[in-house]
MILUMTOR-792917 format. One line per field, with one value per residue (C-alpha): residue in three letters; chain; x negated, z negated, y. Coordinates in pm, 1 decimal, always signed. Layout:
r <- c(ALA / ...)
c <- c(A / ...)
xx <- c(X / ...)
zz <- c(Z / ...)
yy <- c(Y / ...)
***
This chain:
r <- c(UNK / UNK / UNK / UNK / UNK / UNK / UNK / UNK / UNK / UNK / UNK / UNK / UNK / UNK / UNK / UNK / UNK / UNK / UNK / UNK / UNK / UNK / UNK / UNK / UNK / UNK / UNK / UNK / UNK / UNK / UNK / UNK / UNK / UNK / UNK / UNK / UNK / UNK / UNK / UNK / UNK / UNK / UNK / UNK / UNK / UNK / UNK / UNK / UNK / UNK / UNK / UNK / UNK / UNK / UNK / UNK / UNK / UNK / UNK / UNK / UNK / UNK / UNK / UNK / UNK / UNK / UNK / UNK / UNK / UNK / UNK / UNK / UNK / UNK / UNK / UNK / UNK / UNK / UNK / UNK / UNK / UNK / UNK / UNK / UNK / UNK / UNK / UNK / UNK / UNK / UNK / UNK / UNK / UNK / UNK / UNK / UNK / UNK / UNK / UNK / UNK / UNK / UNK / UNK / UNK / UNK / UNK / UNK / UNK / UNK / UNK / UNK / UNK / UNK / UNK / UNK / UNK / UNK / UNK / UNK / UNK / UNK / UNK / UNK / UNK / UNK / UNK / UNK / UNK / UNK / UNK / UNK / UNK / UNK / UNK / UNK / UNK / UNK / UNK / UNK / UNK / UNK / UNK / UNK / UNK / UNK / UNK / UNK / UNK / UNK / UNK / UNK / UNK / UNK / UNK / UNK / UNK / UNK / UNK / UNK / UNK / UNK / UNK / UNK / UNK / UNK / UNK / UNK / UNK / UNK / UNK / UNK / UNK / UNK / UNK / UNK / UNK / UNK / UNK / UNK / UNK / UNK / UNK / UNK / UNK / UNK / UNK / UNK / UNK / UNK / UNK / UNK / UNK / UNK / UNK / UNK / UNK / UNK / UNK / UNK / UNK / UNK / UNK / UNK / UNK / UNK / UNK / UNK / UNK / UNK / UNK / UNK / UNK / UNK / UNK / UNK / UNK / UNK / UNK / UNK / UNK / UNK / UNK / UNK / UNK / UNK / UNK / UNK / UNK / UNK / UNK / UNK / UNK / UNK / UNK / UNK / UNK / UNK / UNK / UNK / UNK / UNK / UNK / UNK / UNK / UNK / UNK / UNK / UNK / UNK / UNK / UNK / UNK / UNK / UNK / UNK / UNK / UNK / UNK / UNK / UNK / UNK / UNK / UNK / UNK / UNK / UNK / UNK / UNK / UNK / UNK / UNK / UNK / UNK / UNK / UNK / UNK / UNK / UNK / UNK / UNK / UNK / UNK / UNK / UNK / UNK / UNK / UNK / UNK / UNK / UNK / UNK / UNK / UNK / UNK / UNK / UNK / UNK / UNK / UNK / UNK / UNK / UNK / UNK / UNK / UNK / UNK / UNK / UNK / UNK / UNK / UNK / UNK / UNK / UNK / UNK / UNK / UNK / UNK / UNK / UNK / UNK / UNK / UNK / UNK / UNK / UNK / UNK)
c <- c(A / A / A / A / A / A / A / A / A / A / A / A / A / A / A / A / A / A / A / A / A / A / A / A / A / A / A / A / A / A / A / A / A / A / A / A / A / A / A / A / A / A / A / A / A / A / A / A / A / A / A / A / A / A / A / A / A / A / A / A / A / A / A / A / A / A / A / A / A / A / A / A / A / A / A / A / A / A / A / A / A / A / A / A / A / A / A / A / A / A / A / A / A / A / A / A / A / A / A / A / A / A / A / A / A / A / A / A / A / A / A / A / A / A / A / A / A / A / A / A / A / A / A / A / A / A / A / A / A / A / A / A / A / A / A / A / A / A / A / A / A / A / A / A / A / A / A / A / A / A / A / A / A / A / A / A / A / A / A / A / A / A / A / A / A / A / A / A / A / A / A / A / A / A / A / A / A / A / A / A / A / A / A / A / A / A / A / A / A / A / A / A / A / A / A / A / A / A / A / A / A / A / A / A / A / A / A / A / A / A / A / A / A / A / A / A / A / A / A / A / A / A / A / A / A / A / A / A / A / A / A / A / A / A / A / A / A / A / A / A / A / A / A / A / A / A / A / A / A / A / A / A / A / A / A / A / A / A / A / A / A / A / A / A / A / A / A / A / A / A / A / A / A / A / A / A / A / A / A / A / A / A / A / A / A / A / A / A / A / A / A / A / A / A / A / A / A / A / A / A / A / A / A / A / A / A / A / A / A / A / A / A / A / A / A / A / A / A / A / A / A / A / A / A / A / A / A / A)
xx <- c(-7358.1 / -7148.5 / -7276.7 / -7016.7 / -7114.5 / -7252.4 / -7507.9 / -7660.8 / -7983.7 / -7983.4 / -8254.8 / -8314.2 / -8100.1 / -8137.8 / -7930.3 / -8180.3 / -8476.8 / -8232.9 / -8270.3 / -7892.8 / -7879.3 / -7829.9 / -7447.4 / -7431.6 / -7670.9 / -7444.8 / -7145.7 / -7282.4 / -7403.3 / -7055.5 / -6908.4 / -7161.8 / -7120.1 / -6742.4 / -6678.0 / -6902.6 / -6750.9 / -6414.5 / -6499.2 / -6641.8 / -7022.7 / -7237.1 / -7578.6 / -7878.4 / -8178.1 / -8247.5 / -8565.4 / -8744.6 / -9075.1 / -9320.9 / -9369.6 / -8963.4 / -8990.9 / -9336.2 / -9141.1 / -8830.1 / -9031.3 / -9158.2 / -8844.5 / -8757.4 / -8386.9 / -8184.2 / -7937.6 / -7653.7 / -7717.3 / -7952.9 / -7843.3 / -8063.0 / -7851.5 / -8065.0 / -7931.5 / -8139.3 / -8496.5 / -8503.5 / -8654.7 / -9008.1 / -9178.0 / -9199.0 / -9399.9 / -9125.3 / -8935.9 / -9169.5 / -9218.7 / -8910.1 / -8861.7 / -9195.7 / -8974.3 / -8666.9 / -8855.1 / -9031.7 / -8718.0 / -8548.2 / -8888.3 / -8761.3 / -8394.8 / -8196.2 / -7933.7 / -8034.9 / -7822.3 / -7876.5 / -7597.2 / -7562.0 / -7845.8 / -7950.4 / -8225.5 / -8453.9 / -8786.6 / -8912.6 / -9163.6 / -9100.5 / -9341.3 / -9032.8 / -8780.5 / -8875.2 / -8850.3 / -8448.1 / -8473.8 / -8425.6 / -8096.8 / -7762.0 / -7578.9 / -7681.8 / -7441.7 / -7539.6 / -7374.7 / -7376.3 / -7336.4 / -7693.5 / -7887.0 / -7639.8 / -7779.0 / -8154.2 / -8122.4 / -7887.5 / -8223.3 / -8350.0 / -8060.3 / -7673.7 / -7532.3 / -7581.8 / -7231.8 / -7153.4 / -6955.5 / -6897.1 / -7072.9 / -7063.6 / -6994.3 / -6690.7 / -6441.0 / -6596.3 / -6545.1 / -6209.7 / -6084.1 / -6247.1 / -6008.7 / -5869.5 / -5511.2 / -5500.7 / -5810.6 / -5896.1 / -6089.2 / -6314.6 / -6550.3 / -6507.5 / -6781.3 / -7037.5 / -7358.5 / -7568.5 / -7939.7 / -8116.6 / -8420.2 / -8576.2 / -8751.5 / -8768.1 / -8420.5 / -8298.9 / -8495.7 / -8343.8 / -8026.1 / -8060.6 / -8165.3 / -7841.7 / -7616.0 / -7793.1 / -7697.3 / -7352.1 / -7260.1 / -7189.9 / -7255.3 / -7549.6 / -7537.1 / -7880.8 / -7830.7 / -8201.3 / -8432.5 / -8734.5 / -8551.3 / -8403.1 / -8758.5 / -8839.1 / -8554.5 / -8638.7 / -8951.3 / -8829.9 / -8562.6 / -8851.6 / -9124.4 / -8820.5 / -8637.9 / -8366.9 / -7999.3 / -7868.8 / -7919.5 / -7917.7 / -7639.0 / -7637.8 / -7338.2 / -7076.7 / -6718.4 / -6538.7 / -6766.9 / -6757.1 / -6413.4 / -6390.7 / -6474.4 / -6226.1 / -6568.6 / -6872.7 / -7188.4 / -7426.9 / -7742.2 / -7742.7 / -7542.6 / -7345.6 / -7265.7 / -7059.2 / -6941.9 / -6827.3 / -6610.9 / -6499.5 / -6353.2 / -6094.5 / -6041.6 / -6243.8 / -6324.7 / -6722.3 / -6985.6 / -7334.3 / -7677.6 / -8007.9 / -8196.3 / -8525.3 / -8331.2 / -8037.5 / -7801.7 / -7570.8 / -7533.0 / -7435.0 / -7198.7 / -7024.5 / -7029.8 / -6860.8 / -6591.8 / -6562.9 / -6557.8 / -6844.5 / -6919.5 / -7306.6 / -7532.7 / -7887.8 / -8178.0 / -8263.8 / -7935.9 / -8010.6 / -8326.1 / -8550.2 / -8591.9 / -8241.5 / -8049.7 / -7894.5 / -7730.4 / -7631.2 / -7250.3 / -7143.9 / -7308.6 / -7102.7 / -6783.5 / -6742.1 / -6830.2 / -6562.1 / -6292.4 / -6314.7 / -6133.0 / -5829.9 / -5725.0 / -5485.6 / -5713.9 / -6009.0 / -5763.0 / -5661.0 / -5992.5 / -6123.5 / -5903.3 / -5870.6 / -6211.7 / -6223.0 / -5854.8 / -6037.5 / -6361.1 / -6179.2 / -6092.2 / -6398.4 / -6562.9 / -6334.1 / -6399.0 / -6751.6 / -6828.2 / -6562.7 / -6840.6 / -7120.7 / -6886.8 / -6847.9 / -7239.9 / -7281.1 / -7301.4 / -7011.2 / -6994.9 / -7117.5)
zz <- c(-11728.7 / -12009.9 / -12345.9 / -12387.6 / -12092.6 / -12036.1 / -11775.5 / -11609.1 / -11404.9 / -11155.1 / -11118.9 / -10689.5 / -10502.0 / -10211.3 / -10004.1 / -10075.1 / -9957.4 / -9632.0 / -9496.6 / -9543.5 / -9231.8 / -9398.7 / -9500.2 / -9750.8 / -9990.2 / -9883.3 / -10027.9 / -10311.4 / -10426.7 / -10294.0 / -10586.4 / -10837.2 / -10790.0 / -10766.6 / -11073.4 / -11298.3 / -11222.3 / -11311.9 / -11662.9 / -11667.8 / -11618.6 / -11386.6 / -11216.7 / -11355.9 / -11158.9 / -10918.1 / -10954.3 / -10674.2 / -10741.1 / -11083.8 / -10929.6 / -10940.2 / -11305.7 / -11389.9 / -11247.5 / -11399.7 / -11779.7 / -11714.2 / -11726.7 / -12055.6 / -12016.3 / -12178.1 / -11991.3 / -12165.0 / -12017.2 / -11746.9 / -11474.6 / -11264.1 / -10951.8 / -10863.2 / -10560.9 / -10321.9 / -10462.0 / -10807.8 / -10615.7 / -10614.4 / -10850.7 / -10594.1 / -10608.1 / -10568.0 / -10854.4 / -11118.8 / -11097.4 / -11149.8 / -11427.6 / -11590.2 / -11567.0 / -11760.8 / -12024.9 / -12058.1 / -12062.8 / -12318.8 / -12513.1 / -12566.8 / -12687.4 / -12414.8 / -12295.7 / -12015.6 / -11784.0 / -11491.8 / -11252.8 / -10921.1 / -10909.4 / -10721.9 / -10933.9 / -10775.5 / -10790.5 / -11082.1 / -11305.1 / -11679.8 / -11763.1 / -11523.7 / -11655.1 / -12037.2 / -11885.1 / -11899.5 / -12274.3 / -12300.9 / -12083.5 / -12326.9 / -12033.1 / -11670.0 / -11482.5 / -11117.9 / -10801.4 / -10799.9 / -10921.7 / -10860.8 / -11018.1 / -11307.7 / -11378.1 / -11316.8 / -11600.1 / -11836.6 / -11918.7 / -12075.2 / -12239.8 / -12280.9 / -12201.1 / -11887.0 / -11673.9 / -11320.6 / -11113.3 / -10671.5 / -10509.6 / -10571.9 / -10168.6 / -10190.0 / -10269.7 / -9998.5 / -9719.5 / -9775.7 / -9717.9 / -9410.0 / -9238.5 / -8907.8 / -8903.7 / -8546.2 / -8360.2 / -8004.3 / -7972.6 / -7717.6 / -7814.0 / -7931.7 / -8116.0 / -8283.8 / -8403.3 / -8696.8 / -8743.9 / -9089.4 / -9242.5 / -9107.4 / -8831.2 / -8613.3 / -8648.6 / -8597.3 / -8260.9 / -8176.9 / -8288.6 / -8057.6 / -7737.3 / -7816.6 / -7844.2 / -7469.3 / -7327.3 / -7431.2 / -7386.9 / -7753.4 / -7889.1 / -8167.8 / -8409.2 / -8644.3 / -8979.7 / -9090.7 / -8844.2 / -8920.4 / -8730.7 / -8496.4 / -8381.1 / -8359.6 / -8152.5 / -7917.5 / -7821.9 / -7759.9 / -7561.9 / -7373.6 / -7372.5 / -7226.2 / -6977.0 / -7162.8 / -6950.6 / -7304.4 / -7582.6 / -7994.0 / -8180.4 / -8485.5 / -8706.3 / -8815.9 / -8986.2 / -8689.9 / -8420.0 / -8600.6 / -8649.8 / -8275.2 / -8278.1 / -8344.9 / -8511.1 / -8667.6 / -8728.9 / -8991.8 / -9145.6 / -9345.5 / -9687.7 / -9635.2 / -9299.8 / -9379.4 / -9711.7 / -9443.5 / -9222.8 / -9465.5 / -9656.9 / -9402.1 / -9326.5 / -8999.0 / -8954.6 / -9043.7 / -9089.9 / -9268.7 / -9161.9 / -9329.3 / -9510.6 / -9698.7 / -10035.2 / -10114.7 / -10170.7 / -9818.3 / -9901.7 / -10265.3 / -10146.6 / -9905.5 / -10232.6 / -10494.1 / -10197.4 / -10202.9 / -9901.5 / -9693.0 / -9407.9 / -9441.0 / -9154.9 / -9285.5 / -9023.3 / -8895.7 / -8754.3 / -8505.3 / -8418.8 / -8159.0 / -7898.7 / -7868.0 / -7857.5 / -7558.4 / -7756.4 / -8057.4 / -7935.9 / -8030.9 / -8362.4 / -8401.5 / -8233.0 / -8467.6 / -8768.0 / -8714.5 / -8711.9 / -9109.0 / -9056.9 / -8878.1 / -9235.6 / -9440.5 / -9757.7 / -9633.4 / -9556.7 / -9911.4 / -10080.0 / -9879.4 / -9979.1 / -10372.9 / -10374.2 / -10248.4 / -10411.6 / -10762.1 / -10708.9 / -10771.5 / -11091.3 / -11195.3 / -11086.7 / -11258.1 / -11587.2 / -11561.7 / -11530.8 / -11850.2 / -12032.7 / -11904.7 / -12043.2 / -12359.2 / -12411.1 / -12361.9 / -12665.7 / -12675.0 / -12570.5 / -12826.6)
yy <- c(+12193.7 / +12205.7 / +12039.5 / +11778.7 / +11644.5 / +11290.8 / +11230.8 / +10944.3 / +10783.9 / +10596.6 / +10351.5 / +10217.3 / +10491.7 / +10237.2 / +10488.9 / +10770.7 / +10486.4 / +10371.4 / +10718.3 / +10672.6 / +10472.0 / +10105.4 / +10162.6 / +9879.2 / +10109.3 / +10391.2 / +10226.7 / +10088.4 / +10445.2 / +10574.7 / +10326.8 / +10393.4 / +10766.9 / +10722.5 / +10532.3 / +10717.8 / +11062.7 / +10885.8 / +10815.3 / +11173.8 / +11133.5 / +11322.5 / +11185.9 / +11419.6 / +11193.0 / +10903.3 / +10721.8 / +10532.7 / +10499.3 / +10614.4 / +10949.7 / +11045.2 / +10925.4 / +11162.6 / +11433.0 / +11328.7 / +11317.2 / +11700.6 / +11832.4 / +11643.3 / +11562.9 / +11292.2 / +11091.9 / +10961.7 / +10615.7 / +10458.0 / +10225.2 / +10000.1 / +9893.0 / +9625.6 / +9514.4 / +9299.7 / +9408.2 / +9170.8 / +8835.0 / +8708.9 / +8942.3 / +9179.3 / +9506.7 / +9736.3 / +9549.2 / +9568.2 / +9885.0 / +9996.6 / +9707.3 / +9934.2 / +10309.5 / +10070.8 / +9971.3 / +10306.0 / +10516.2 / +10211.9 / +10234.6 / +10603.3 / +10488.2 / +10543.2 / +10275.2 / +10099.6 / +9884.1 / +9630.4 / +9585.7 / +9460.1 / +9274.4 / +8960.0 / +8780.9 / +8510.2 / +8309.2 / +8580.9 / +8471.5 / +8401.4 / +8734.1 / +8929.4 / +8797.8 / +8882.1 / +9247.3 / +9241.3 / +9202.7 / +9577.0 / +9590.5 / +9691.4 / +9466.3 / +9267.0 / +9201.5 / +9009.4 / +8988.7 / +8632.4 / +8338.8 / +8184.2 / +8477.7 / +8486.4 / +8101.8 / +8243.5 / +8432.4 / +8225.1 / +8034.3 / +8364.5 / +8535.1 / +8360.2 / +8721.4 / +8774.2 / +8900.4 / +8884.0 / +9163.2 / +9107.7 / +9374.5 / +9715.0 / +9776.9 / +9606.3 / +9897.8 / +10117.3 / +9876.4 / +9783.0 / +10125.2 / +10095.3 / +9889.8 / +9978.5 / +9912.5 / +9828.0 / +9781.7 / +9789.7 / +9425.1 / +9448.8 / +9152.3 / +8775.3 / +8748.3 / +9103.0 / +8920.0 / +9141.2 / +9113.7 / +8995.1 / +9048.6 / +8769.1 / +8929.3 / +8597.2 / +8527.2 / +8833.9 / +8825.6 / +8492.7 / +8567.2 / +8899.8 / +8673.1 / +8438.5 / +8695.6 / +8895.9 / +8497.3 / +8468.1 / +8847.7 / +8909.5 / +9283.0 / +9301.5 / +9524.1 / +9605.5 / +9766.8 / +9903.6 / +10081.2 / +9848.0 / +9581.2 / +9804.2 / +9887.2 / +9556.5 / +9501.4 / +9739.1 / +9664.1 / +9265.2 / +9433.9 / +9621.0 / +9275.5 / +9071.9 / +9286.3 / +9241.1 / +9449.0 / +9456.1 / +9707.8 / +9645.6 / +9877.8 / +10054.1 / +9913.8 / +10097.6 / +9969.3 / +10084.2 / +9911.0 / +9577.0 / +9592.4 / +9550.6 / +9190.1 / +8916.5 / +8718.2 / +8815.3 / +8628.6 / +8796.5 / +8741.1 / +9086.1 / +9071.3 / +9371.0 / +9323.3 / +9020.1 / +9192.6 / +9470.0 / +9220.5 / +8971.8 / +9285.9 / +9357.3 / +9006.7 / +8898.8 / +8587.4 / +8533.1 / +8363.9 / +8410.5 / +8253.4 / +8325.2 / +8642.0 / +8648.9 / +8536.8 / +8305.2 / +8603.9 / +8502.1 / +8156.4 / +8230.3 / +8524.7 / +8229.0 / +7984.0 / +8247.4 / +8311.3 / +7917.0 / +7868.7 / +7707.4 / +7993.5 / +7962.6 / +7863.7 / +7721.1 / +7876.9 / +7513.9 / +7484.9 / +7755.9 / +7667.7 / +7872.3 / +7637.4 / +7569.5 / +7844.7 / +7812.6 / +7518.4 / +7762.4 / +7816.7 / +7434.3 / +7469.6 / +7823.9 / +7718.9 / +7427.9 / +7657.3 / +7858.6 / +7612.0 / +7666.5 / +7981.5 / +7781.5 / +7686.8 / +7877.6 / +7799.9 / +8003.1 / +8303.2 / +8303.6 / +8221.7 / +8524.1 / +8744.6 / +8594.5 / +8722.2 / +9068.8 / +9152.5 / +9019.7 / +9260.8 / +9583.0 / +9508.5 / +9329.3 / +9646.7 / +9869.9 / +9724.5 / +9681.3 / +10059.4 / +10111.5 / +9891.6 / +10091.2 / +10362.4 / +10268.6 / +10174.9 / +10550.1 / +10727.3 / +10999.5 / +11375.5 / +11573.3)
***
């Protein structure tokens, strides 16, 4: 590697952790990777967990900067996020930059949230973890998500539709089970993103003698539907992208309903307006949902958004650049 070279870190590889199977982690490190070889930087480590960053100290290299993606991990003072707020301030504690990007940010404690004082820049996803952390520090950015580049050049120019409506899963393992028994009623394909709730889905499929089967998702298959219903985050990012009418219903944070409010546009579903022991009653509640996207005004909102991320993006990974100190 040639001296003049700058390097980088990436803190929460979720696409390493995904198995590479969840494609919104794949496309956010597709963007990450992407952007930082533009402005000339090359990735020396990922770290997931203290063990990657023991291993990482051993070999005693210096990254130009360090950047956190926090994606959907920074909520509830989780395990998993504290850690890795621990290997930030460590490696900052040993003067290298440190940035946190992507990141949603909710229900952390005041002790978590004095653990960003270290960061050279945050920037979150949204606009209701950028206001979690305004209470703390006044500098505090906001960028859409990083998957957003990646998915719009996955749009098929002319696809077959073979399906009114593709339903995805969410993290909520009861919903996704209910939302898997509506969508086996009405016919509807269903599509699950991470192979925890795949496996889950499976074995309902198995307890219930259910004729139809759970799909992975993939841009292409989705694409196929003229509507989507989604409780994961970058499912809808993934269909709302290429312009298909959607709409979002509950995860285990407020990250879909704030995606739905920084669009502008109201396509969220709250979870008590699909409730289990109705569902046969769901299509109604959906139907008249949908009639949002019969106005020209959601159309354009829609795509003001997306059209707007690129270069949002764009220039928030020339200010990661310039915190960098310079090739040698």
């Amino acid at each position: 590697m040639p001296v003049s070279e700058r390097t980088y870190v990436l803190i929460n590889d979720t696409e390493k952790l995904s198995g590479g199977i969840h494609i919104g982690t794949c496309a956010v490190k597709s963007t990450i990777t992407e952007e930082m070889r533009s402005r000339g930087f090359s990735l020396l480590a990922t770290l997931n967990h203290q063990e990657d960053y023991r291993l990482f100290l051993e070999k005693n290299q210096r990254p130009s900067i360090v950047i956190f993606n926090g994606e959907g991990t920074m909520h509830h003072d989780a395990k998993r996020a504290l850690e890795l707020l621990a290997i930030s301030t460590d490696i900052s504690a040993r003067s290298c930059k440190c940035v946190l990007i992507n990141t949603l940010w909710e229900e952390n404690s005041l002790l978590t949230t004095r653990q960003t004082a270290h960061f050279a820049l945050i920037a979150t996803r949204d606009s209701h973890s950028r206001k979690s952390l305004l209470s703390f520090r006044s500098d505090i950015g906001i960028c859409p998500d990083l998957s957003i580049p990646y998915f719009i050049k996955t749009k098929v120019t002319t696809p077959l539709k073979t399906t009114d409506l593709a339903i995805i899963d969410t993290v909520l393992s009861d919903l996704s089970l209910d939302l898997f028994r509506y969508a086996n009623l009405q016919n509807h394909r269903f599509f699950a993103m991470a192979s925890a709730s795949m496996s889950n889905l499976l074995k309902a499929r198995s307890s219930e003698s259910s004729n139809s089967s759970p799909e992975w998702f993939s841009t292409p298959k989705i694409q196929e539907a003229h509507r989507v219903l989604s409780g994961r985050f970058h499912g809808a990012i993934a269909s709302l992208a290429v312009g298909q009418p959607t709409l979002l219903t509950a995860s285990n944070t407020a990250k879909n309903q704030s995606l739905a409010e920084d669009i502008g546009v109201d396509l969220f579903i709250p979870r008590d307006l699909l409730p289990s022991n109705e569902i046969q009653k769901w299509t109604l509640t959906l139907e008249k949902k949908f009639e949002i996207w019969q106005r020209p005004t959601t159309q354009e909102l829609v795509a003001r958004y997306f059209n707007s991320a690129l270069p949002q993006i764009s220039k928030l990974f020339d200010q990661i650049s310039d915190i960098a100190p310079p090739p040698l």
